[in-house]
LOFINU-67672 format. One record per residue (C-alpha): residue number from 1; residue in one letter; x, y, z. Coordinates in nm, 3 decimals, decimal comma, always signed. Layout:
residues N
(rec NUM "A" (X Y Z))
...
END
This chain:
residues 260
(rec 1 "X" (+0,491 +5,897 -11,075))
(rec 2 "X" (+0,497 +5,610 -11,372))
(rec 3 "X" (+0,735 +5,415 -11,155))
(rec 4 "X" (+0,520 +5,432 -10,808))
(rec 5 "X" (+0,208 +5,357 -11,055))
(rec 6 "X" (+0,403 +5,023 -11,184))
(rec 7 "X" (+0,531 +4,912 -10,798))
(rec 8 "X" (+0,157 +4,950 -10,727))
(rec 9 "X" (-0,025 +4,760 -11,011))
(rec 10 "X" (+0,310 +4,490 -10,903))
(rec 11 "X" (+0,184 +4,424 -10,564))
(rec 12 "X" (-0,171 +4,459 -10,582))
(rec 13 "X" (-0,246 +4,240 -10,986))
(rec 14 "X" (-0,042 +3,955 -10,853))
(rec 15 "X" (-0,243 +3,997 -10,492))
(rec 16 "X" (-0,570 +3,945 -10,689))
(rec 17 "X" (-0,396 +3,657 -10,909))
(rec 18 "X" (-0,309 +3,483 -10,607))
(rec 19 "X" (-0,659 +3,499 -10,454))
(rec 20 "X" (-0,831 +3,394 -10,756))
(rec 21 "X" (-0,590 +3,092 -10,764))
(rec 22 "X" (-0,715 +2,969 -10,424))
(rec 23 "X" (-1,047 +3,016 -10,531))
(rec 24 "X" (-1,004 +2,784 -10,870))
(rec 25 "X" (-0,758 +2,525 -10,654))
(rec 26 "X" (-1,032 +2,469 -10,385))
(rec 27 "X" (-1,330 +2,409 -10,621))
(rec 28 "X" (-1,095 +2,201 -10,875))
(rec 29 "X" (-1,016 +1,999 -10,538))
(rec 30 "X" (-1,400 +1,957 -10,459))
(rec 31 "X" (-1,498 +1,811 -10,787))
(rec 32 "X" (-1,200 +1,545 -10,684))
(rec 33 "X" (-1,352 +1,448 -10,313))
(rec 34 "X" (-1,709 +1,440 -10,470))
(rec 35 "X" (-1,546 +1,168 -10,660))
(rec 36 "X" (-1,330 +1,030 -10,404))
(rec 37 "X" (-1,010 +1,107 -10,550))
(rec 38 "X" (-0,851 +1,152 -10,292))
(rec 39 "X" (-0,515 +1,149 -10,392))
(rec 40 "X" (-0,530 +1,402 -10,669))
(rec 41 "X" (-0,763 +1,656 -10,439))
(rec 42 "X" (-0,439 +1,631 -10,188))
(rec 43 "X" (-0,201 +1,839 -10,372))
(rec 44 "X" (-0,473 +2,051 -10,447))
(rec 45 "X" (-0,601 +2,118 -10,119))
(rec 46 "X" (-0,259 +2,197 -9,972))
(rec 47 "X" (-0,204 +2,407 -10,243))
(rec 48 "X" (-0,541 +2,638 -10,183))
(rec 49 "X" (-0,473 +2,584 -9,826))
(rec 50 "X" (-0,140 +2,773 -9,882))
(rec 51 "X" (-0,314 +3,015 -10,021))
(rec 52 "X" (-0,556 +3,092 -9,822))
(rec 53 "X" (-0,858 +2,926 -9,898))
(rec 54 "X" (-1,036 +2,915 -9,536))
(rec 55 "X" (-1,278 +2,639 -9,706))
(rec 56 "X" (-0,985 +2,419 -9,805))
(rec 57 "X" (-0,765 +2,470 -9,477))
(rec 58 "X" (-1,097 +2,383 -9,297))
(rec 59 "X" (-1,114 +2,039 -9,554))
(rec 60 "X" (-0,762 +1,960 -9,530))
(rec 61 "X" (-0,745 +1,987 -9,117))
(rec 62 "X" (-1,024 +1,740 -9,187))
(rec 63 "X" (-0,810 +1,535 -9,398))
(rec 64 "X" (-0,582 +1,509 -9,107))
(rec 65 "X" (-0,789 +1,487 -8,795))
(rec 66 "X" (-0,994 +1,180 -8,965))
(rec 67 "X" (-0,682 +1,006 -9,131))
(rec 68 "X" (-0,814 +1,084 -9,521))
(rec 69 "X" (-0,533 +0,983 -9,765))
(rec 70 "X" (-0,288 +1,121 -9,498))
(rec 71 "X" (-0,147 +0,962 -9,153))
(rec 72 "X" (-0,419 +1,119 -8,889))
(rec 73 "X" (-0,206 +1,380 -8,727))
(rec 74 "X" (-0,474 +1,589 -8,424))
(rec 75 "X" (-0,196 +1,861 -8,412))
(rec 76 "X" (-0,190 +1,932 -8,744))
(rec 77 "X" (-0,607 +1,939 -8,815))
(rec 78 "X" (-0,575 +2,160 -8,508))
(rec 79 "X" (-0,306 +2,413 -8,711))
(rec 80 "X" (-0,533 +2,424 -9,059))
(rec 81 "X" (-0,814 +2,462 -8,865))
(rec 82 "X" (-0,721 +2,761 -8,653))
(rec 83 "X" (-0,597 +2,928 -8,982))
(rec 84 "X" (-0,921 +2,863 -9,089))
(rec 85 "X" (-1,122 +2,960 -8,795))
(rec 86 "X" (-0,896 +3,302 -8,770))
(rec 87 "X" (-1,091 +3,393 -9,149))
(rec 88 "X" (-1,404 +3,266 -8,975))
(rec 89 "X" (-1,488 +2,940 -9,103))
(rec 90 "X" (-1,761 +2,836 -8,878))
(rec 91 "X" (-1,737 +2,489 -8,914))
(rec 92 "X" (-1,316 +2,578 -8,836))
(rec 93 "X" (-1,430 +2,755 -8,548))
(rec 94 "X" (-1,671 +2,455 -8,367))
(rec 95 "X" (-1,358 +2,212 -8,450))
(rec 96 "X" (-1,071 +2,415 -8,289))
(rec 97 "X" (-1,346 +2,472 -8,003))
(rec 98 "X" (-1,359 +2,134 -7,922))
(rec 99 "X" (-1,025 +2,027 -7,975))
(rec 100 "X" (-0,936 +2,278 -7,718))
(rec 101 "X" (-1,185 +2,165 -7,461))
(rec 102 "X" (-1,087 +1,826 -7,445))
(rec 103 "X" (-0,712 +1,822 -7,567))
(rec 104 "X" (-0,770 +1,719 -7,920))
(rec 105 "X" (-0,383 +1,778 -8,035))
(rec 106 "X" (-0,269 +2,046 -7,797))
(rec 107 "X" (-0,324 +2,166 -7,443))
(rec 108 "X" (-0,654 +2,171 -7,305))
(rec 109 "X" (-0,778 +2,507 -7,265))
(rec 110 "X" (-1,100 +2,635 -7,144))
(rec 111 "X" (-1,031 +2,994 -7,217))
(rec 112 "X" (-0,928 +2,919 -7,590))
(rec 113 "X" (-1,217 +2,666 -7,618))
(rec 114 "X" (-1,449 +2,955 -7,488))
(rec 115 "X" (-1,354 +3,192 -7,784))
(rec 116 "X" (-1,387 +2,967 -8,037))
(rec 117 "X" (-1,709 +2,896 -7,883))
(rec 118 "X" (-1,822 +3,229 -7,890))
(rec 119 "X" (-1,634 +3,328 -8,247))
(rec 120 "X" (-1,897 +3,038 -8,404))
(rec 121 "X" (-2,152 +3,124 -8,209))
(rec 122 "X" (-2,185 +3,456 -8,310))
(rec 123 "X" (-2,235 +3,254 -8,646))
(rec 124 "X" (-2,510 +3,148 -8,502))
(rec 125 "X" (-2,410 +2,802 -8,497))
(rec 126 "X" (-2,696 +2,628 -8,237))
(rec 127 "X" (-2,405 +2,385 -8,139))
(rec 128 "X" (-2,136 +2,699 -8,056))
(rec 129 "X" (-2,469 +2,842 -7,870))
(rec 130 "X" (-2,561 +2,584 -7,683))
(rec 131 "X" (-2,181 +2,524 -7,584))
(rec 132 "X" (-2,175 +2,920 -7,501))
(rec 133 "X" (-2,472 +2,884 -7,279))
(rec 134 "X" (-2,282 +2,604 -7,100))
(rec 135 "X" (-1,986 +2,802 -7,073))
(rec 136 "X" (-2,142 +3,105 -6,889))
(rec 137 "X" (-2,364 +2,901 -6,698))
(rec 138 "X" (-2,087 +2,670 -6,529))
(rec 139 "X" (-1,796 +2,962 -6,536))
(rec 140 "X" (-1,628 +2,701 -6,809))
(rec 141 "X" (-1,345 +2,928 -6,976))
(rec 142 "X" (-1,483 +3,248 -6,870))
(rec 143 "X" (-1,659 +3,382 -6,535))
(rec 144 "X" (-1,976 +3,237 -6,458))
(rec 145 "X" (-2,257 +3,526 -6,568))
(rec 146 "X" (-2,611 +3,420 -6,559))
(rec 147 "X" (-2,744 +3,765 -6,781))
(rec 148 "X" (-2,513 +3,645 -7,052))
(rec 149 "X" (-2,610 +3,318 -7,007))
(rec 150 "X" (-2,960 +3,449 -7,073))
(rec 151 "X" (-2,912 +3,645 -7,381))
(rec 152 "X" (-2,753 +3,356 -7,555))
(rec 153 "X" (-3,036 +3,107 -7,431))
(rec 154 "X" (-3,237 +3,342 -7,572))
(rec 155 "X" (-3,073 +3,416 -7,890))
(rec 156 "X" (-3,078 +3,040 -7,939))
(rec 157 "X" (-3,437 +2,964 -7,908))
(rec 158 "X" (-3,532 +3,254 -8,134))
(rec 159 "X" (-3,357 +3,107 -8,443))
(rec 160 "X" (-3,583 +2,927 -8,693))
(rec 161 "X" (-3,652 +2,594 -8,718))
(rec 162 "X" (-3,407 +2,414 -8,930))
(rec 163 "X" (-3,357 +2,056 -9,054))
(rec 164 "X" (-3,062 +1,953 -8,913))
(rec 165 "X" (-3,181 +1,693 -8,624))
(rec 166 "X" (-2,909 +1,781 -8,406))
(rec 167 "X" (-2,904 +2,124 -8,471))
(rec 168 "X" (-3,265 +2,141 -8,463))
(rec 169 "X" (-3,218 +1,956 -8,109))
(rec 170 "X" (-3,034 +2,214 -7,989))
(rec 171 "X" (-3,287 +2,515 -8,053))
(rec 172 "X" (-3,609 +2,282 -7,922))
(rec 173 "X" (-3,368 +2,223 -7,598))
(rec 174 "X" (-3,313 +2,575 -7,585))
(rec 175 "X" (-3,711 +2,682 -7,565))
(rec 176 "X" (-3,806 +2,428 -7,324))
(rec 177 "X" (-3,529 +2,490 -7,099))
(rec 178 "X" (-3,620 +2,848 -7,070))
(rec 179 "X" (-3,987 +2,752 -7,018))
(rec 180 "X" (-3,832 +2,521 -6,740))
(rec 181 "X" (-3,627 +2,806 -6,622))
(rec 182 "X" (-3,889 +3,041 -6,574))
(rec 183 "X" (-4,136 +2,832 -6,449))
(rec 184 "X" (-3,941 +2,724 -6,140))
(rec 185 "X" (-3,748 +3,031 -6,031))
(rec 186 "X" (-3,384 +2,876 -6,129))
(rec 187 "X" (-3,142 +3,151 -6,267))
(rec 188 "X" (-3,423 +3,387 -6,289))
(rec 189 "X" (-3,719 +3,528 -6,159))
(rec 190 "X" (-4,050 +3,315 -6,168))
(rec 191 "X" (-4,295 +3,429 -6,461))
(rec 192 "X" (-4,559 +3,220 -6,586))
(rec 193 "X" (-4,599 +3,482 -6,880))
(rec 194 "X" (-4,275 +3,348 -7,001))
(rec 195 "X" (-4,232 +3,021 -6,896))
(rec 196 "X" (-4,619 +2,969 -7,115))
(rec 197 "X" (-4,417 +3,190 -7,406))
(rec 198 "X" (-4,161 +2,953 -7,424))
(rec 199 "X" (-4,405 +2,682 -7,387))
(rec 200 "X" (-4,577 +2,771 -7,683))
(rec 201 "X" (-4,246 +2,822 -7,901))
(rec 202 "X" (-4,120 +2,465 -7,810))
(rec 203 "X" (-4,440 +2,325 -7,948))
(rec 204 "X" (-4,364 +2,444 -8,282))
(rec 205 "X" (-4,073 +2,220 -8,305))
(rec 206 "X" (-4,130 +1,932 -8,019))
(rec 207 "X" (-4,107 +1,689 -8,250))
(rec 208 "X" (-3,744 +1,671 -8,192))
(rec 209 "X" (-3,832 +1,519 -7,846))
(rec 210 "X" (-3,945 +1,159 -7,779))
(rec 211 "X" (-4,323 +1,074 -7,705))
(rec 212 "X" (-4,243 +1,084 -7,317))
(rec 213 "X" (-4,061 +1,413 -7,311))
(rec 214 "X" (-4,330 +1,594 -7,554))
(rec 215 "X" (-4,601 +1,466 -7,274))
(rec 216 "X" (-4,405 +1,558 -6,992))
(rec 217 "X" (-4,397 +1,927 -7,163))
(rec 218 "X" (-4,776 +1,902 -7,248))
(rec 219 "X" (-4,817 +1,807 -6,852))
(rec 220 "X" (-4,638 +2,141 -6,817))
(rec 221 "X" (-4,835 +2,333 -6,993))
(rec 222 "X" (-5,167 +2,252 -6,845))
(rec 223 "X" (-5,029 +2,337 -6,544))
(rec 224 "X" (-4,900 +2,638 -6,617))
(rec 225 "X" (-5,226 +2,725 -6,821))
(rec 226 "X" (-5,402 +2,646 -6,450))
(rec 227 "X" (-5,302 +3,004 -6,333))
(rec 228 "X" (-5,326 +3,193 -6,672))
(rec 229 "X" (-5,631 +3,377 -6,739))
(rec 230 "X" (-5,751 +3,382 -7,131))
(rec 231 "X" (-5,605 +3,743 -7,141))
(rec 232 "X" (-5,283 +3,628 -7,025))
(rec 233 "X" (-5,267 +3,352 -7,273))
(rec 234 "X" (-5,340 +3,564 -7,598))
(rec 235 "X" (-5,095 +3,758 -7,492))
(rec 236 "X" (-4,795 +3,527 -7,444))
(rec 237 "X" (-4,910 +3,381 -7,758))
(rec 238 "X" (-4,881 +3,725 -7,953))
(rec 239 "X" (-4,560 +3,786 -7,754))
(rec 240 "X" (-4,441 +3,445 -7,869))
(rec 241 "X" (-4,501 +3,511 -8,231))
(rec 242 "X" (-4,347 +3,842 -8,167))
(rec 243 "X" (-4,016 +3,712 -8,056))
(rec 244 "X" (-3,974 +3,469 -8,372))
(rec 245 "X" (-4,108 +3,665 -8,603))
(rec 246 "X" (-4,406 +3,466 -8,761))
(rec 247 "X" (-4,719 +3,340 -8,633))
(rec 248 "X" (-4,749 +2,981 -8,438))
(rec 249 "X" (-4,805 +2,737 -8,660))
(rec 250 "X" (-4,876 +2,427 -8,425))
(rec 251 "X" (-5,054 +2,597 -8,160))
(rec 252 "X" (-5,383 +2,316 -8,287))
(rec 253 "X" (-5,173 +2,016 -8,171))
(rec 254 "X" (-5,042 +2,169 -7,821))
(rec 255 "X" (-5,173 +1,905 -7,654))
(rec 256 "X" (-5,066 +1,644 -7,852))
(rec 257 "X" (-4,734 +1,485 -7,928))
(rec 258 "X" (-4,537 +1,527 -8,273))
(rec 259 "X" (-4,404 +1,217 -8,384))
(rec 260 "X" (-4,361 +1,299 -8,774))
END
């Protein structure tokens, strides 16, 4: 019993050892690319990479793929970043995604690129999102499926507003699209309930969109109000604030554009 009790604490103390060693290597190599030391963070990061550290792996692909202190080498960002990706680094997960879909150091591969895509957007990554909504709308990777293609659009232009411009981009594009969508019948059934619900969500973050788009959308919804009655309005309006969880805030400026 002593003896299985040592071979035990043998594997498992130097298990924990060795993980808290990535740990220290990865933030010891941080402090050295905040300062642009690059080559002391390199033996560092390969080190952490080694073992384990999905951060660093994800960093030192990075290293590689953008020629930092290191001859740029696309095949071997691609192999730190799929070891990174596999331990679900999202950032691991867009990059071996992309490198996938458009040959980036190996084969081109929709169905690889695809789940990645998916993997990072389940992250809730508004890029990997937007790029899953492509993929199930055109059949890119993975059979063409219009309800999935909905869920995700939808899962998209629920998230909050963030401050990321291209990010943010991504979730305003999401919103009016759907208001598009459902205006005109394409992919889905006409409803002016929804297409106005949408309507009113963009607004809260149109300012992503240049003066001729945000008054192409307020065009849109004056239309769309034509055949609303007030009822109908109040109602996608509480439905809208139902589906992202907080009231409008901008619902005073939907008829103007948003150029802060």
């Amino acid at each position: 019993m002593n003896v299985l009790r040592f071979l035990i604490a043998f594997f498992i103390i130097p298990n924990l050892c060795f993980g808290q060693s990535a740990k220290e290597l990865n933030e010891q190599s941080k402090v050295l690319l905040a300062k642009n030391d690059i080559t002391s963070a390199l033996p560092l990061l390969k080190q952490a990479a080694d073992a384990g550290s999905a951060e660093t792996q994800y960093n030192y692909g990075l290293c590689f793929q953008q020629g930092i202190g290191v001859t740029h080498n696309d095949t071997t960002a691609n192999h730190w970043y799929l070891k990174a990706a596999t331990q679900g680094n999202v950032d691991a997960q867009f990059k071996i995604s992309y490198s996938y879909v458009t040959g980036r150091g190996c084969a081109k591969d929709d169905k690889r690129a695809f789940y990645w895509s998916v993997k990072c957007a389940q992250q809730n990554d508004p890029t990997c999102m937007f790029n899953t909504i492509s993929c199930y709308k055109d059949g890119l990777g993975t059979t063409r499926n219009t309800d999935s293609m909905m869920v995700w659009a939808i899962r998209l232009a629920s998230l909050p507003d963030v401050e990321d411009l291209q990010q943010s981009g991504n979730i305003t594009s999401a919103r009016l699209n759907l208001a598009t969508m459902y205006l005109n019948g394409s992919e889905v059934k006409k409803d002016l309930h929804k297409s106005y619900l949408w309507l009113l969500i963009y607004n809260e973050s149109k300012r992503d969109f240049s003066f001729v788009d945000q008054q192409k959308a307020i065009d849109m919804i004056k239309s769309v109000e034509k055949d609303l009655t007030e009822k109908d309005k109040k109602n996608a309006t509480t439905a809208a604030e139902k589906q992202i969880g907080h009231p409008l805030k901008n619902l005073s400026h939907l008829y103007t554009t948003d150029l802060d």
